[in-house]
GUMARVEX-534585 format. One line per field, with one value per residue: residue number from 0; residue in three letters; x, y, z of N, C-alpha, C in turn. Coordinates in steps of 0.001 Angstrom, whole numbers. Last residue first. Layout:
BEGIN
i <- NUM, ...;
aa <- ala, ...;
n.x <- X, ...;
n.y <- Y, ...;
n.z <- Z, ...;
ca.x <- X, ...;
ca.y <- Y, ...;
ca.z <- Z, ...;
c.x <- X, ...;
c.y <- Y, ...;
c.z <- Z, ...;
***
This chain:
BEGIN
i <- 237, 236, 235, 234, 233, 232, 231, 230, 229, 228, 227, 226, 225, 224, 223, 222, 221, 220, 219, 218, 217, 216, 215, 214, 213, 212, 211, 210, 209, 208, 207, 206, 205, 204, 203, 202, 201, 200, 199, 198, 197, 196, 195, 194, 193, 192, 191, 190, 189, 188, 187, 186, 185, 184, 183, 182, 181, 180, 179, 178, 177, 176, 175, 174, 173, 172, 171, 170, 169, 168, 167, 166, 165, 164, 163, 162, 161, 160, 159, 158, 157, 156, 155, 154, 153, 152, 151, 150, 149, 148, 147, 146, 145, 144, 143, 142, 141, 140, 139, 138, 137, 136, 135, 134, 133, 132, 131, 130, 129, 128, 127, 126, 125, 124, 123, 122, 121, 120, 119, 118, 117, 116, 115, 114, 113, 112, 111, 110, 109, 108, 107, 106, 105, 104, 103, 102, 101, 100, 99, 98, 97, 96, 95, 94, 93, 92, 91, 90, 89, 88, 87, 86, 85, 84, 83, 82, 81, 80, 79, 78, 77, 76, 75, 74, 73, 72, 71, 70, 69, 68, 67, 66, 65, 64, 63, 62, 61, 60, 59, 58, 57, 56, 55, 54, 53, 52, 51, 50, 49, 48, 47, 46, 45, 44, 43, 42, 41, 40, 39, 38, 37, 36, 35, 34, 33, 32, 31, 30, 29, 28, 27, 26, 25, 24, 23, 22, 21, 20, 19, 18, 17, 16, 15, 14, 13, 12, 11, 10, 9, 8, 7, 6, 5, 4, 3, 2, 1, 0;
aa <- unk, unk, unk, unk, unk, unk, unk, unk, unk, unk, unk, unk, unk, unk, unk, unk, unk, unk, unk, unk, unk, unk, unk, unk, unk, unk, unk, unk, unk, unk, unk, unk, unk, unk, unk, unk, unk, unk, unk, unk, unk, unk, unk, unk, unk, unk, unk, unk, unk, unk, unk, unk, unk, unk, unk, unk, unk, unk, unk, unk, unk, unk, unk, unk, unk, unk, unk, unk, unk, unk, unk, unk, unk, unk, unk, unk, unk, unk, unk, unk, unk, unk, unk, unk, unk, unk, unk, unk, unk, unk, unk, unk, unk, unk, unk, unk, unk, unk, unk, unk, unk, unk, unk, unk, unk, unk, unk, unk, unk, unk, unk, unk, unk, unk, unk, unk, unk, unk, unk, unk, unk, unk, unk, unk, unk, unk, unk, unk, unk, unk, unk, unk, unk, unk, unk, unk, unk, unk, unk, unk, unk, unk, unk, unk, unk, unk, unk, unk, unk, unk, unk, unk, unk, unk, unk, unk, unk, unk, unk, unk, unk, unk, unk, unk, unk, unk, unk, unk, unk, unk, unk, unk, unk, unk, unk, unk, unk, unk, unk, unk, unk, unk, unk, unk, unk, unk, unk, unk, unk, unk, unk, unk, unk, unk, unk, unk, unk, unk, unk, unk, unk, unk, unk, unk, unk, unk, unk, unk, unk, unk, unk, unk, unk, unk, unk, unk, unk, unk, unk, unk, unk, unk, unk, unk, unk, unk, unk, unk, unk, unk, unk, unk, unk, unk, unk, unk, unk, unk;
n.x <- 97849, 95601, 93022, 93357, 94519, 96998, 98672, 101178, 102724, 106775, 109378, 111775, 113483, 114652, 117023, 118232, 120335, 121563, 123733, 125105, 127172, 128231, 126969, 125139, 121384, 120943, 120080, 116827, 115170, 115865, 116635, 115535, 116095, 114395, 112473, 111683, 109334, 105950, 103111, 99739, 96717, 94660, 92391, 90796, 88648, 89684, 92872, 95717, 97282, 98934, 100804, 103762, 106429, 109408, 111461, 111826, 114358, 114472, 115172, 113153, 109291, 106350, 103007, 100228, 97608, 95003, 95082, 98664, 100214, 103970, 106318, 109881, 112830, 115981, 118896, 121934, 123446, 124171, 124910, 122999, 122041, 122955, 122994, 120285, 117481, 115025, 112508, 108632, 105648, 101875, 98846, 97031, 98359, 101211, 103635, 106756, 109821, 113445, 116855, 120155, 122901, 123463, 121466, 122544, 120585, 117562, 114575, 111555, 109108, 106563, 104077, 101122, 98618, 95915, 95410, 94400, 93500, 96063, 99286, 101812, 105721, 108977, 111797, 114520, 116377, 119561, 121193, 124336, 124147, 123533, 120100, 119892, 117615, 115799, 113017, 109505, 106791, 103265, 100335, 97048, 94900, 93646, 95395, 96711, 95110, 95559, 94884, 95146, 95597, 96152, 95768, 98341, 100422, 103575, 106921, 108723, 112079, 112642, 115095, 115419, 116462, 117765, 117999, 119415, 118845, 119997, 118170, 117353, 115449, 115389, 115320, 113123, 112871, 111255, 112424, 113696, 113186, 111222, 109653, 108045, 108889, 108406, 111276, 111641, 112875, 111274, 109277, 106825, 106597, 107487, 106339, 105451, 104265, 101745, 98796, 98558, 100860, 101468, 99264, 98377, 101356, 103547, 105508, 103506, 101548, 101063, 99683, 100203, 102695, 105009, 107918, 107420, 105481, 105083, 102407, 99794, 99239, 99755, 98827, 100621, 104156, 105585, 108219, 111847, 113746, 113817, 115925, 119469, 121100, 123766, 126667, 127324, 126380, 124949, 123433, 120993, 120242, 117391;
n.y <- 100144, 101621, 99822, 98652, 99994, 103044, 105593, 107280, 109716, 111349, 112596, 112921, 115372, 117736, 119346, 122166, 125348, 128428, 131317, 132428, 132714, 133657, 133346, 130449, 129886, 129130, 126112, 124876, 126074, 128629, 129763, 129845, 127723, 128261, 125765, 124629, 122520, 121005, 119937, 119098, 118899, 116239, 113803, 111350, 109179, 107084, 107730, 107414, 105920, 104183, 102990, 103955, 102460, 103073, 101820, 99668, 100473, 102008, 104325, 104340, 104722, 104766, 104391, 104716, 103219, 103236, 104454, 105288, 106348, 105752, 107173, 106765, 108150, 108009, 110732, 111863, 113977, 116163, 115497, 112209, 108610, 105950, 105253, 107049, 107855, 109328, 109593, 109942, 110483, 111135, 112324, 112299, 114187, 114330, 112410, 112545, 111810, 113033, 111894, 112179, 112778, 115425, 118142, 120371, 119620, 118543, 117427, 116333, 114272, 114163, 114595, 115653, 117306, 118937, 122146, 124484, 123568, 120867, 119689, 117808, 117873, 117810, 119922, 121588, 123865, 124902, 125609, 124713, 122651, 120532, 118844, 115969, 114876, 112847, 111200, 109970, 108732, 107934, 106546, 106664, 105737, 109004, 111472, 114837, 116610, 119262, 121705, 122561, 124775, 125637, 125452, 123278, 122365, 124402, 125454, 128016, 128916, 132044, 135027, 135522, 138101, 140231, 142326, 141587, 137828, 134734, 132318, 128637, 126562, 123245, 122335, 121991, 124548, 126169, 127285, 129846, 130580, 131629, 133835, 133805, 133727, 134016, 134125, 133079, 131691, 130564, 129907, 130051, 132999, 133772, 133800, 135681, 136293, 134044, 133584, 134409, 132462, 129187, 127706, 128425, 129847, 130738, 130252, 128982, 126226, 123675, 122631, 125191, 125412, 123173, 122763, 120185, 117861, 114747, 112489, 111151, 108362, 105248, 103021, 102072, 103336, 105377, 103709, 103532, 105085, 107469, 110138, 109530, 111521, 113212, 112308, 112310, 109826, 107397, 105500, 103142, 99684, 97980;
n.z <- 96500, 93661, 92572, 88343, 85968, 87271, 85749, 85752, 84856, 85089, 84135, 82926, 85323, 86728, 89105, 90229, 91226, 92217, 93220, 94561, 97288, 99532, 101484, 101437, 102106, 105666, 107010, 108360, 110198, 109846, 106879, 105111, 101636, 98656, 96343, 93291, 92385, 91233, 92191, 91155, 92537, 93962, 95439, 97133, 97930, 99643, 101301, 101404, 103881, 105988, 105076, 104326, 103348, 101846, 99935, 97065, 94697, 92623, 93625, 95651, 96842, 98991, 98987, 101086, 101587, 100868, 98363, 97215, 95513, 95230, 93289, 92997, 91575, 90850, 91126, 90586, 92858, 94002, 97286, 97569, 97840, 97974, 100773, 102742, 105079, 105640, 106803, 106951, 108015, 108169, 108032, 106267, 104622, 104340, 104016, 102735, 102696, 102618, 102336, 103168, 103003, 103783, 104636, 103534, 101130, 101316, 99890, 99705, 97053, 97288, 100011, 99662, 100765, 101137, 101561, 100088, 97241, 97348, 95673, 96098, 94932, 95108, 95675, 97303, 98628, 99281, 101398, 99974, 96811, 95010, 94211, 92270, 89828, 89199, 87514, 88625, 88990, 90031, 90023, 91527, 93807, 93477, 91320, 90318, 87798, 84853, 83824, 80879, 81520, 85282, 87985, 88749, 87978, 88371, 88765, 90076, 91026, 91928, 93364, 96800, 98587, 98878, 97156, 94712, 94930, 93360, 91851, 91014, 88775, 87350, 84746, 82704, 81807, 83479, 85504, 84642, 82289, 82370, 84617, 86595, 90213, 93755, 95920, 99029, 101407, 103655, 106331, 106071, 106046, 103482, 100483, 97687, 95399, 95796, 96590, 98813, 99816, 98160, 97582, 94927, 92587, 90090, 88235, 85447, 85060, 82646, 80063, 78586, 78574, 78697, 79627, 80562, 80335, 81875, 81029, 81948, 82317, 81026, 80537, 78687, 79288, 76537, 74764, 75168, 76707, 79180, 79598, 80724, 83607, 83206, 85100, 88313, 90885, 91042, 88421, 89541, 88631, 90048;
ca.x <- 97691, 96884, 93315, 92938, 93552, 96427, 96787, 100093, 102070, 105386, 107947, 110955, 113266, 113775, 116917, 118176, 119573, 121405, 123244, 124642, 126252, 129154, 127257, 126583, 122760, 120341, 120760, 118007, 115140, 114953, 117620, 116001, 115764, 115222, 112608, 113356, 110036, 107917, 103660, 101097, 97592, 95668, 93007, 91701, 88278, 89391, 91842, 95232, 97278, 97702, 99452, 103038, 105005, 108558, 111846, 110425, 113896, 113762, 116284, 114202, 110482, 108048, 104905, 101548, 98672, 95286, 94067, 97417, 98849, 102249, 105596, 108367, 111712, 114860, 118371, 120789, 123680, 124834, 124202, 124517, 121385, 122453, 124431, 120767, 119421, 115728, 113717, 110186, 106957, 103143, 100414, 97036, 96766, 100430, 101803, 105553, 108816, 112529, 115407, 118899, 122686, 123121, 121849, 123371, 121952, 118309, 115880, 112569, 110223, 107006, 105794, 101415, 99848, 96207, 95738, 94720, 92609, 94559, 98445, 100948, 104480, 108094, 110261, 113520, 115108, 118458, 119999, 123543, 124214, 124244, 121339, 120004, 119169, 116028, 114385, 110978, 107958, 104413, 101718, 98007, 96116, 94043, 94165, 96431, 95381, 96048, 94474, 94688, 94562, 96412, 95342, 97073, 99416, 102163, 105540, 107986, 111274, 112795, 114063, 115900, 115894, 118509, 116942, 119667, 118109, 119995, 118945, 117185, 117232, 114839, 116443, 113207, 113632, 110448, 111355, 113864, 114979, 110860, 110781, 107389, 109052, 107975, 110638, 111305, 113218, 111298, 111286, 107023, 106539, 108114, 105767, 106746, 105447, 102834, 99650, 97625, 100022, 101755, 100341, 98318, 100874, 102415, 105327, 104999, 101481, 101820, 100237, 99007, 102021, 104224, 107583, 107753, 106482, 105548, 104180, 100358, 97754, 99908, 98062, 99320, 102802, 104836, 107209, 110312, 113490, 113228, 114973, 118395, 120153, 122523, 126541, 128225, 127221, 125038, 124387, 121105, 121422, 117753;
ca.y <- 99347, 101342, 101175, 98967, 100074, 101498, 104975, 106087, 109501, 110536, 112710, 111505, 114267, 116858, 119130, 120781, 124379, 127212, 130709, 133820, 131463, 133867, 134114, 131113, 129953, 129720, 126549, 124563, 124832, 128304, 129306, 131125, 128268, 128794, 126791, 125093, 123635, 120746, 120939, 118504, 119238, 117641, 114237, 111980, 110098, 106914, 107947, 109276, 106289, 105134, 102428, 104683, 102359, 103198, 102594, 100019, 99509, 100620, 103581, 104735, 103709, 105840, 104075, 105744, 103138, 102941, 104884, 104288, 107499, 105432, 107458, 106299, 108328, 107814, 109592, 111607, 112612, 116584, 116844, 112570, 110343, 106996, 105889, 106471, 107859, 108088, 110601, 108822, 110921, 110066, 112954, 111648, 114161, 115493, 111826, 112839, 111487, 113751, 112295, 112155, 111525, 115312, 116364, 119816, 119029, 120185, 117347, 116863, 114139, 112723, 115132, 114387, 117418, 117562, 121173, 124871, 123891, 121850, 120698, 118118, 117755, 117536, 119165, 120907, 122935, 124529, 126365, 124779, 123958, 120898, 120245, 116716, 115400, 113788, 111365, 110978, 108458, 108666, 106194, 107470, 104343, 107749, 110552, 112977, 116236, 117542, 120918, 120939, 124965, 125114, 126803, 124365, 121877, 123652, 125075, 126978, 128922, 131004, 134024, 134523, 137154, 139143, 142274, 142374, 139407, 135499, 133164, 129962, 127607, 124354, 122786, 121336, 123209, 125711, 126246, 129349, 130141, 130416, 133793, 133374, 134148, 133164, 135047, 132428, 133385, 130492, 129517, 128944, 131975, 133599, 132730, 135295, 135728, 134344, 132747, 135048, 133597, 130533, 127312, 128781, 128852, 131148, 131608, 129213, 127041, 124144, 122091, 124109, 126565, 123588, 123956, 121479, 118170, 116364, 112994, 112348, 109678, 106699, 103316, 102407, 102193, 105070, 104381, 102877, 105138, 106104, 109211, 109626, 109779, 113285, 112903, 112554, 111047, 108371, 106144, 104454, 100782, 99033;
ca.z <- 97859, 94731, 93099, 90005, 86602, 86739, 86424, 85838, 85691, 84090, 85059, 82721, 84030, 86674, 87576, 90465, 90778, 92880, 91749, 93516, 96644, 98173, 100842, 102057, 101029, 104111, 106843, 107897, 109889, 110967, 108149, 105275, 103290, 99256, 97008, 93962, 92962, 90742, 91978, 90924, 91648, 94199, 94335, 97306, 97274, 98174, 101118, 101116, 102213, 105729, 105840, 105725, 103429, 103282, 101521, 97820, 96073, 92024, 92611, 95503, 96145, 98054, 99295, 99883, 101784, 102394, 99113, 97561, 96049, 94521, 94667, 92529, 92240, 90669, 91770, 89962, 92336, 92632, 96523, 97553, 97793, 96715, 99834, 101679, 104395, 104789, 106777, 106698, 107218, 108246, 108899, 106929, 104625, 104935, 103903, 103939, 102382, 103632, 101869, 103697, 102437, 102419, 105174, 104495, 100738, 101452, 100314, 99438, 98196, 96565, 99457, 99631, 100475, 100383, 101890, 101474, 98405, 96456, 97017, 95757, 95979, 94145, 96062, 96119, 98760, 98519, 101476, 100760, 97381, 95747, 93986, 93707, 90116, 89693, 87545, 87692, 88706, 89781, 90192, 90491, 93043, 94222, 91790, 91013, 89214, 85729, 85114, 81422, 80788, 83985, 87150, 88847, 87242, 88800, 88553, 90559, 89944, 92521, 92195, 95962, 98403, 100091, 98361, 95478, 94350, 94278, 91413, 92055, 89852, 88548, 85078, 83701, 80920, 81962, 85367, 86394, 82615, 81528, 83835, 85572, 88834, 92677, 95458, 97230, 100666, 102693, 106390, 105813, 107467, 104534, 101283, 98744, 95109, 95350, 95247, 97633, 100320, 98682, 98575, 95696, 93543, 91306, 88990, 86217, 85191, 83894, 81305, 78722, 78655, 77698, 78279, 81493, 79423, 82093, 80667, 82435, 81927, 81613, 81679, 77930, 79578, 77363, 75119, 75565, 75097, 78782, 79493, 79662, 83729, 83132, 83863, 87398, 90492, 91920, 89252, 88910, 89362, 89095;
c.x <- 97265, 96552, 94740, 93494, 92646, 95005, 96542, 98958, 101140, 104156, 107154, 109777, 112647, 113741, 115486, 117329, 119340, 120136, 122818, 123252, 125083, 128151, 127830, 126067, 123927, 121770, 120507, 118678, 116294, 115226, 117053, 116617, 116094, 115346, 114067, 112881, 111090, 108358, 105273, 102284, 99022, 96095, 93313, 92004, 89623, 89200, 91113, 94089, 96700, 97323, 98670, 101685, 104530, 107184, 110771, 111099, 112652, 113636, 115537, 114960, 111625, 108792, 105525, 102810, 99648, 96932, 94085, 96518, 98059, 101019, 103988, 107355, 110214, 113813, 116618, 120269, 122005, 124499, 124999, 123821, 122784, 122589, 124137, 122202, 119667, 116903, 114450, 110807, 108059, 104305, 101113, 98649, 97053, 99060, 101086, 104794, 107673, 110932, 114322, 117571, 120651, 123045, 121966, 123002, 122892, 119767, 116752, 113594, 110501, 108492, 106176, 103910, 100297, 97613, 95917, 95420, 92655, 93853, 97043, 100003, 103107, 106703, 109619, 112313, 114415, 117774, 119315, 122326, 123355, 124640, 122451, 120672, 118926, 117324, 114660, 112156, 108478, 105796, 102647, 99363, 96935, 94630, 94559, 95321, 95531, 95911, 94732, 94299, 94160, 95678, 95681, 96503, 98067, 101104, 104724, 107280, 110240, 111971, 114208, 114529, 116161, 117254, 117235, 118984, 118603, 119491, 118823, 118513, 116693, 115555, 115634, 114250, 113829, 111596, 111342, 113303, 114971, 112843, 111194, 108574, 108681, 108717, 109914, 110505, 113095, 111731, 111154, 108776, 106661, 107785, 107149, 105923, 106249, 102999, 100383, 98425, 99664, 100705, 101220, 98165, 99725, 101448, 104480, 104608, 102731, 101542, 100360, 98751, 100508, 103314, 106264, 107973, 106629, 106177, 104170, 102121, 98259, 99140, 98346, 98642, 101416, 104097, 106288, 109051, 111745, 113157, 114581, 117152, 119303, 122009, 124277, 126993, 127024, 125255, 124263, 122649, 121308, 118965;
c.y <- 99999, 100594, 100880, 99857, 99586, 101273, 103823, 105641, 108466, 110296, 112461, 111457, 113224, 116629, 117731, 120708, 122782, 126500, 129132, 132664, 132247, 133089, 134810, 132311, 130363, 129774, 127741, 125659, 124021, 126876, 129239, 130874, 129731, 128331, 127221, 125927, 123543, 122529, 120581, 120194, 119086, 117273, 115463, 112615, 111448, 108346, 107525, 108988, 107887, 105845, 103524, 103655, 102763, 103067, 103095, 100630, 100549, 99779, 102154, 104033, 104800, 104745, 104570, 105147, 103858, 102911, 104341, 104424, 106096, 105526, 106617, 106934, 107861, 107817, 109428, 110547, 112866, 115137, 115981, 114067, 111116, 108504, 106360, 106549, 106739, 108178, 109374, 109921, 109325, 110256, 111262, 111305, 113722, 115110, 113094, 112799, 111844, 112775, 111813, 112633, 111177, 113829, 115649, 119015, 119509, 119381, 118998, 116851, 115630, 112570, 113827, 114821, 116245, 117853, 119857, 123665, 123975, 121906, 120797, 119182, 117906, 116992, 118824, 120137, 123045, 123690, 125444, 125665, 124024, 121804, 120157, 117826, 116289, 114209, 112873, 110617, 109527, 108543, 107147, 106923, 105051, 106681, 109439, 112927, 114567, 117776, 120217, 120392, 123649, 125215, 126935, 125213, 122817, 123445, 124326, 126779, 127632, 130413, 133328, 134424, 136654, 138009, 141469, 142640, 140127, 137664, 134453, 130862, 128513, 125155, 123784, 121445, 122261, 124837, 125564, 128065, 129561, 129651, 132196, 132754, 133425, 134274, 134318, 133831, 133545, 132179, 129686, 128670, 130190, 133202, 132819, 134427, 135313, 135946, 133661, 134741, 134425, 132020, 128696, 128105, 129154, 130061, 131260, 130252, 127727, 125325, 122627, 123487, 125892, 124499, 124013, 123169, 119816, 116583, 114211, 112349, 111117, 107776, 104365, 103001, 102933, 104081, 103733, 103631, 104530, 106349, 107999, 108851, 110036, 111482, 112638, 113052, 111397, 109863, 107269, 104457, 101607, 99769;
c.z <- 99185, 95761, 93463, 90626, 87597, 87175, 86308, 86373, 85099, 85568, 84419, 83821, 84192, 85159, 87465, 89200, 90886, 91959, 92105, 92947, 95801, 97043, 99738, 101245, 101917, 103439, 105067, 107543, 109023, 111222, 109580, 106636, 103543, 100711, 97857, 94825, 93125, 91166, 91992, 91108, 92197, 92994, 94555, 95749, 96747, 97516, 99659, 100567, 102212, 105023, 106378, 106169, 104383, 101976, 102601, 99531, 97249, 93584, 92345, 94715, 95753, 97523, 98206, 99923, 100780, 102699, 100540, 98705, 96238, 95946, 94316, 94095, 91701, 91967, 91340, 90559, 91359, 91807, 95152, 97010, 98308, 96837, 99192, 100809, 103912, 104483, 106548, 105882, 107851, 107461, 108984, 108174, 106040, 105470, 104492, 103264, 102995, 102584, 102544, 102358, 102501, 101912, 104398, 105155, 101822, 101932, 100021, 100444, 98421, 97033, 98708, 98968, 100669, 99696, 100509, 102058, 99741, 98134, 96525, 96543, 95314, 95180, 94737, 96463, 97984, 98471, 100168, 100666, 98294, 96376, 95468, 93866, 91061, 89943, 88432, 88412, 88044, 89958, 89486, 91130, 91997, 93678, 92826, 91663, 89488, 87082, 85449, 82811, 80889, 83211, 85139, 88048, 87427, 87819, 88650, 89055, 90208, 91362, 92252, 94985, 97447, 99622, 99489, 96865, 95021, 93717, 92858, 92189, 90322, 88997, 86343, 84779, 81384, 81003, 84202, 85876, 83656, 81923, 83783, 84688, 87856, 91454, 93983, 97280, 99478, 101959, 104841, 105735, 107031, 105756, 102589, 99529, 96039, 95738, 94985, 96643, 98947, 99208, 99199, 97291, 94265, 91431, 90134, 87225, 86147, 83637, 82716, 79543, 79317, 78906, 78289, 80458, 80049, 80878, 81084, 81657, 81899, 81191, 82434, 79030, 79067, 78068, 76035, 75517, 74860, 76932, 79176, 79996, 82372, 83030, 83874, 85979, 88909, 91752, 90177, 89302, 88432, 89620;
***
């Protein structure tokens, strides 16, 4: 599969759905997602700073809700930040074991910004589908939280500002990431039969422990998700 790297939005799939999807993001709906607050964050929100993080959560439907993730600088030195999550939803979606996930992503370019697409429940079961902070900027970060296994992946693809695909499949002995349609790691140690978390899509901030926080002149920072879908086949993953 050639994505491009650079330049103009990746369109969804015209194709409808495989019959074995259980999940389309649709990032408007109310039903779905829940904006603002986590609980990943300390009493779900709005700040989370021992985690290197200057996210200030916000509900406000401009940070999240077009799929357009940004983070807007606050007189305070912190950053609106726009999260959401399947949690606390009126649907609840959670992955499941052999669940296959895929989106589109556009990489922000601006230093300090960290995107993610992850999972969490209940203090743990974190599975990173990815993220990336654009002063390494050929690099994406994959981690197996449950079962502690990462891959730091450089790639020509991955560029700040490029659109790049993403597969992640939740196999009960084994999680592999795919990139632009080529399979980049298999940990072999999956996430278990019994495994399931909610779905969380962010823009967080650094605050410069671990990487580098905004410049100063830097008011205004986004990344962009599309075609987040989710599959259930019906055997388990690998």
């Amino acid at each position: 599969m050639n994505e491009p790297t650079t330049g103009a939005h990746v369109p969804a799939p015209r194709d409808p759905p495989p019959p074995d999807t259980v999940f389309t993001a649709d990032f408007g709906s109310t039903a779905q997602w829940v904006a603002g607050r986590s609980s990943a964050y300390p009493d779900d929100g709005p700040v989370n700073p021992d985690d290197d993080k200057l996210d200030y959560l916000v509900a406000d439907a401009d940070h999240s809700r077009s799929g357009v993730f940004r983070a807007t600088r606050r007189p305070d030195g912190d950053w609106n930040t726009g999260l959401l999550t399947t949690e606390g939803s009126d649907e609840g979606f959670t992955l499941e074991t052999g669940d296959v996930l895929q989106a589109r992503v556009r990489l922000p370019t601006e230093t300090g910004a960290w995107p993610a697409i992850w999972t969490w429940r209940d203090g743990g079961q974190e599975i990173d589908v990815f993220e990336y902070h654009p002063d390494n900027p050929d690099l994406l970060e994959f981690t197996n939280h449950v079962r502690h296994a990462n891959r730091y992946l450089r790639d020509d693809a991955v560029q700040p500002g490029a659109w790049v695909h993403l597969r992640t499949e939740f196999g009960r002995r084994s999680v592999v990431w795919w990139l632009n349609g080529t399979q980049v790691f298999a940990d072999r140690r999956g996430v278990g039969r019994r495994w399931h978390a909610y779905l969380i899509v962010n823009l967080s901030v650094c605050a410069g422990r671990y990487h580098p926080p905004p410049a100063p002149e830097t008011t205004e920072m986004t990344f962009e998700v599309s075609g987040l879908v989710v599959r259930r086949p019906a055997q388990d993953g690998p």
